[in-house]
Backbone as a printed PyTorch tensor [residue, N CA C, xyz], in Angstrom:
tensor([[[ 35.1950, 117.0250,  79.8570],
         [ 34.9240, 116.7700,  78.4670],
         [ 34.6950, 115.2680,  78.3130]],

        [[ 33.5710, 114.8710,  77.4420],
         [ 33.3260, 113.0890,  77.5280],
         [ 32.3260, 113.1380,  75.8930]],

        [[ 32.8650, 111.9400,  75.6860],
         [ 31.7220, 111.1690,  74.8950],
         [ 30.2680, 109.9730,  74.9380]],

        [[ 29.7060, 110.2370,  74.5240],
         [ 28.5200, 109.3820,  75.1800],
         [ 27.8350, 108.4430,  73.8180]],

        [[ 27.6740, 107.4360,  73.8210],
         [ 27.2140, 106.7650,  72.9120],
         [ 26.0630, 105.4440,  73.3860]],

        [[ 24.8860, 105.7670,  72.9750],
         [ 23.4420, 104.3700,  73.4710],
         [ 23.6120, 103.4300,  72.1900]],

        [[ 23.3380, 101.9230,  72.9710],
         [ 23.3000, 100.9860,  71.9280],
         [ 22.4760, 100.1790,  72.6120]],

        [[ 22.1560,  99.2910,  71.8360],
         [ 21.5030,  98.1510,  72.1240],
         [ 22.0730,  97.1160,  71.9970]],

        [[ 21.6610,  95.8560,  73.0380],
         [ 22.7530,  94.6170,  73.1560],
         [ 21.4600,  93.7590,  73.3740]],

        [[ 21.2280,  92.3660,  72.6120],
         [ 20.5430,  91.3650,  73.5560],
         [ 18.9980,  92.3480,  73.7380]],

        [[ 18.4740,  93.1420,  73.4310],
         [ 17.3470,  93.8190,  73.9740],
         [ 17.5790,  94.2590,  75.5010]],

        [[ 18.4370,  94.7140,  75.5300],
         [ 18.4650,  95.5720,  76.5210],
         [ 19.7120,  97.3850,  76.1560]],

        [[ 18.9750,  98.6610,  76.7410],
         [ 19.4070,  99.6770,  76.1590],
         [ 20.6570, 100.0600,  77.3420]],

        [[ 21.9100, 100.1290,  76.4560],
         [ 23.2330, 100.6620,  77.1840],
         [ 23.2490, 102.2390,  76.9460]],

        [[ 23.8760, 102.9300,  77.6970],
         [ 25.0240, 103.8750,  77.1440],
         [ 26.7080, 103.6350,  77.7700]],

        [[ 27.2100, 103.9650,  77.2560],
         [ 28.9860, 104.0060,  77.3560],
         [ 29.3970, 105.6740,  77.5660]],

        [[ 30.1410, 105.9650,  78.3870],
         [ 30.5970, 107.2100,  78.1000],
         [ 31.9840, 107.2190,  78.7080]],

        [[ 33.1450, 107.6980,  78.1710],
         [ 34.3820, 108.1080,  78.3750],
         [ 34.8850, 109.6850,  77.9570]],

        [[ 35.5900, 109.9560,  79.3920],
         [ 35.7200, 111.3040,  79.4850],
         [ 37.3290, 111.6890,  79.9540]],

        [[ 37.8050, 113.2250,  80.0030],
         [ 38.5820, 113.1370,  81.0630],
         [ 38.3720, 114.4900,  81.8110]],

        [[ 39.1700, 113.9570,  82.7170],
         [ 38.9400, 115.4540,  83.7720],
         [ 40.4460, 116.0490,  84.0920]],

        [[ 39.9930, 117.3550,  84.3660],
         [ 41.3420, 118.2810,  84.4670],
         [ 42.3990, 118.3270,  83.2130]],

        [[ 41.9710, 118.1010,  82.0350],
         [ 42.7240, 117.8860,  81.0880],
         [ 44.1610, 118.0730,  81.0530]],

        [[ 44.3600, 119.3130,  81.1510],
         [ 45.3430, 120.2120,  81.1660],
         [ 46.1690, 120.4230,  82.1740]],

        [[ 45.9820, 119.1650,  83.1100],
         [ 46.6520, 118.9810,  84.7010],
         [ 47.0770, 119.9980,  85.5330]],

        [[ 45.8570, 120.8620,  85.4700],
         [ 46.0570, 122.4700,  86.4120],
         [ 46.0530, 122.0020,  87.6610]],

        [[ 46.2910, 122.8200,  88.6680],
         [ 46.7760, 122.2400,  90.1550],
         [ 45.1960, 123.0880,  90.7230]],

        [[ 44.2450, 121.9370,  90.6920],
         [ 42.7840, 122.2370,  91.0320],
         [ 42.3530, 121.5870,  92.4690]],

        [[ 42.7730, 122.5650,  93.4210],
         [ 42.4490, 122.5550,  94.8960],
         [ 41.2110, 121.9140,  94.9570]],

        [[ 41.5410, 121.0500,  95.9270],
         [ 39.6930, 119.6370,  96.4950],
         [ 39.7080, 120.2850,  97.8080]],

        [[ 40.3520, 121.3640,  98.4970],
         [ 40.0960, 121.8680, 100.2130],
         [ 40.8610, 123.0400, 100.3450]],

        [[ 40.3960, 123.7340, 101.1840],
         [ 40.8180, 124.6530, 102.0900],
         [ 40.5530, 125.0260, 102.9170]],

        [[ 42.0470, 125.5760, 103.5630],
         [ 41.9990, 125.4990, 105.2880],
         [ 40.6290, 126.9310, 105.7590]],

        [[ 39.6680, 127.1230, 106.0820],
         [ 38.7840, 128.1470, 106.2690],
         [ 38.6110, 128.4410, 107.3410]],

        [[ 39.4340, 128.2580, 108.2540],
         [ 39.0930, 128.5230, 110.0810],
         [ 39.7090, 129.5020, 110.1690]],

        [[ 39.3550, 131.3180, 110.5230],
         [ 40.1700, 132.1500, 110.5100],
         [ 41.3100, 132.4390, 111.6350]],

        [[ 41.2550, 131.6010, 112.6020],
         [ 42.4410, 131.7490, 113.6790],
         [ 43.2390, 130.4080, 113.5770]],

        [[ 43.1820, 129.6200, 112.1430],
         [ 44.0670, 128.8540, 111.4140],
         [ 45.4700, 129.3570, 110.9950]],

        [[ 46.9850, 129.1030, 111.4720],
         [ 48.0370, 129.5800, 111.1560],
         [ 47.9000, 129.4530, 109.2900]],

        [[ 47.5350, 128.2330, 108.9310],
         [ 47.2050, 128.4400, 107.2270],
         [ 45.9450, 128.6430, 106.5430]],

        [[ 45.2930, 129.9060, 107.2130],
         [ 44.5800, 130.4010, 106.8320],
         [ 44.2130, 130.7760, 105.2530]],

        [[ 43.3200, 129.7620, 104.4200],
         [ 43.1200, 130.5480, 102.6680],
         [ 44.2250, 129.9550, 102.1470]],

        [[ 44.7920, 128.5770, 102.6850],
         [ 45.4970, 127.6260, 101.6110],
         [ 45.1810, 126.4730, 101.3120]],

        [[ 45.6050, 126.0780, 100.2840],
         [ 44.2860, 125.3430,  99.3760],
         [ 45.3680, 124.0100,  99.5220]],

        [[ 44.7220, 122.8990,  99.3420],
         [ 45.5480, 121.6470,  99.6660],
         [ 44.4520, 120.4920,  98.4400]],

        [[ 45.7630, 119.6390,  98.0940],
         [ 45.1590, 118.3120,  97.4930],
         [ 44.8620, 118.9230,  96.2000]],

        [[ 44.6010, 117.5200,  94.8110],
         [ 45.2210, 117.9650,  93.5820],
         [ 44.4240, 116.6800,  92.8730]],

        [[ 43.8780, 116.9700,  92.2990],
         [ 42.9290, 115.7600,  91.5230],
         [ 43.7880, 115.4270,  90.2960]],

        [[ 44.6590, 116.1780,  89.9940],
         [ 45.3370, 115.3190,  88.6130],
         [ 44.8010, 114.9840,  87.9420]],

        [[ 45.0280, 114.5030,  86.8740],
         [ 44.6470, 114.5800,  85.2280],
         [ 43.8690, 112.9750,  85.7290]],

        [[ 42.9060, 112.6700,  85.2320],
         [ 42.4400, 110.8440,  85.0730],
         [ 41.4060, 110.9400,  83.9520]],

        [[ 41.0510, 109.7090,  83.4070],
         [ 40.4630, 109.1980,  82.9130],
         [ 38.6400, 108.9840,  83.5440]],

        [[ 38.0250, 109.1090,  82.7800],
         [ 36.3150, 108.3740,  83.6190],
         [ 35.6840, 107.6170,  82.5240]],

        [[ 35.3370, 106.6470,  82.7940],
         [ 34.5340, 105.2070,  81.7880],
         [ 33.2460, 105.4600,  82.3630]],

        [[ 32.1790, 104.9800,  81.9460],
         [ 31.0390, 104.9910,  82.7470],
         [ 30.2670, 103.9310,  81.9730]],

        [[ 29.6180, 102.7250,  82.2820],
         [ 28.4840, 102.2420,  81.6330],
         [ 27.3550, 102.2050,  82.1510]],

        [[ 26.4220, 102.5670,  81.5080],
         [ 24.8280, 102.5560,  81.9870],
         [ 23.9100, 101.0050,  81.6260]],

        [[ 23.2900, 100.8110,  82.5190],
         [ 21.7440, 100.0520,  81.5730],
         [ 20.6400, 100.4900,  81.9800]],

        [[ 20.3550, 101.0430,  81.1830],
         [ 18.5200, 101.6040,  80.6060],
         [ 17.3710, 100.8790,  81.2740]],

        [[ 17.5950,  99.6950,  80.9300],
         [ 16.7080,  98.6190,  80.9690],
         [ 16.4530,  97.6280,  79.3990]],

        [[ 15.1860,  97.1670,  79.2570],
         [ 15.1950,  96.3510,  78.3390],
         [ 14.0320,  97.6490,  77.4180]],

        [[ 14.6320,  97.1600,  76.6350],
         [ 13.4940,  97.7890,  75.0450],
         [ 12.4620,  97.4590,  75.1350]],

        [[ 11.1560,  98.3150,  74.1570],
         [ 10.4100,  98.1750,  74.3600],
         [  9.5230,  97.2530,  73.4840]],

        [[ 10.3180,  97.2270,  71.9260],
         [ 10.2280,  96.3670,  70.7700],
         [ 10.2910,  94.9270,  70.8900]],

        [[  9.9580,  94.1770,  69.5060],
         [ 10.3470,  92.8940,  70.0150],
         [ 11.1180,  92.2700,  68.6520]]])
């Protein structure tokens, strides 16, 4: 889930966007073991946890003057 907002600075075009991920800090497996003569065969490991994401863009410059 994120927000996204374009502006202009100086003649040149931004966007900003802030988001988060995993909101709800579910225990959301990044691997699993898949080798079938693996003793932990189909268990899921590692946990991205709840964070934050910022992002800034530049566009470039406008086209106005």
């Amino acid at each position: 889930m994120g927000l996204r907002s374009v502006f202009v600075f100086h003649h040149y075009r931004f966007a900003i966007r802030g988001g988060v991920n995993n909101l709800t800090d579910r225990a959301n497996a990044t691997a699993v073991s898949n080798g079938p003569g693996a003793p932990d065969f189909q268990h899921f490991y590692g946990n991205e946890g709840r964070h934050f994401v910022f992002r800034l863009r530049l566009f470039g410059r406008t086209t106005g003057k």
